[in-house]
N, C-alpha and C positions, 0 to 999 in steps of 0.2 A: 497857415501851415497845412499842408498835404496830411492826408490819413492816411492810414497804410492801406488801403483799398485804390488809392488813386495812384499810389505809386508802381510801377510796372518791374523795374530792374533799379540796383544800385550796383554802380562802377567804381571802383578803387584803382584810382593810377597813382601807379611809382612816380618817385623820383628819377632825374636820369642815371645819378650815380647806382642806384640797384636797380636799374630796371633791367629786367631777364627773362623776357619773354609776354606771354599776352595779361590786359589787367586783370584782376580779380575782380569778380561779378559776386555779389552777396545776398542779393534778392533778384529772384525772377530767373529766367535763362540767360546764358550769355547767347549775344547779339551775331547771329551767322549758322548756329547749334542747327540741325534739320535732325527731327527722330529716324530712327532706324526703318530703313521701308521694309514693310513685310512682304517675305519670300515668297516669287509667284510660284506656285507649282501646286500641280495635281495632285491631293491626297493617296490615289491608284499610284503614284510615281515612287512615295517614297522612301518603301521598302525593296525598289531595285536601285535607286541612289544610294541609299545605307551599303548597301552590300558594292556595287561596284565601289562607295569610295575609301570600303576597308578592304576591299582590295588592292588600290592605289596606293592605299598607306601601309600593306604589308611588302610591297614590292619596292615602294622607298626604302623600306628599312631592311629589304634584303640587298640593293642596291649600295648602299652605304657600310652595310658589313661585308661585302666581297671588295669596296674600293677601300677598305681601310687596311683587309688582309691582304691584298694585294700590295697599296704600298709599304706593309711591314716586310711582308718575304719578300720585294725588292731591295728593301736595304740590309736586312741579314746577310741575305749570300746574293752571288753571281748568278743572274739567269731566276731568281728565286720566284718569281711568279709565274713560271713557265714551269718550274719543279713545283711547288706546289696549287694550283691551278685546279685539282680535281678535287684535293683536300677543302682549298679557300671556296669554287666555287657549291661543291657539297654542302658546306656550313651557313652558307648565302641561300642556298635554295632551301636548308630545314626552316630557315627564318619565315620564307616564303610560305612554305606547307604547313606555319601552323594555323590550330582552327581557333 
């Protein structure tokens, strides 16, 4: 009998009636697994990445509240995003400008 020092991984396969998806692995790593690579970059770099990518992420989320005002005041009324436009896009740019 094997000690548990010489065993590396244990595998659990399904049957085919429940099989749903990949087996279960119960010691050791499953087979294919690679760690997470760690991220090249210049320590100098990444307090201007922080800032441009919350910027990216406040201009999705002004982007997203003027297409969602937009399509409400299209189905309200006639022409509705063209009447309210300066309203929708106003509230879209506060989203933008906060800090």
């Amino acid at each position: 009998m094997a000690s548990k020092e010489d065993v590396q991984s244990a595998t659990v396969l399904r049957s085919e009636e429940s099989f749903g998806g990949s087996p279960d692995v119960l010691l050791g790593s499953a087979p294919g697994k690679k760690k997470k690579k760690k991220k090249k970059q210049a320590a100098a770099l990444k307090p201007f990445e922080k800032a441009i990518f919350k910027e990216a992420k406040r201009l999705d989320e002004a982007t997203k509240v003027y297409k969602d005002r937009h399509s409400k005041s299209n189905k309200k009324k006639k022409n509705g995003w063209i009447k309210d436009l300066p309203k929708n896009y106003s509230k879209a740019m506060s989203k933008l400008m906060k800090f």
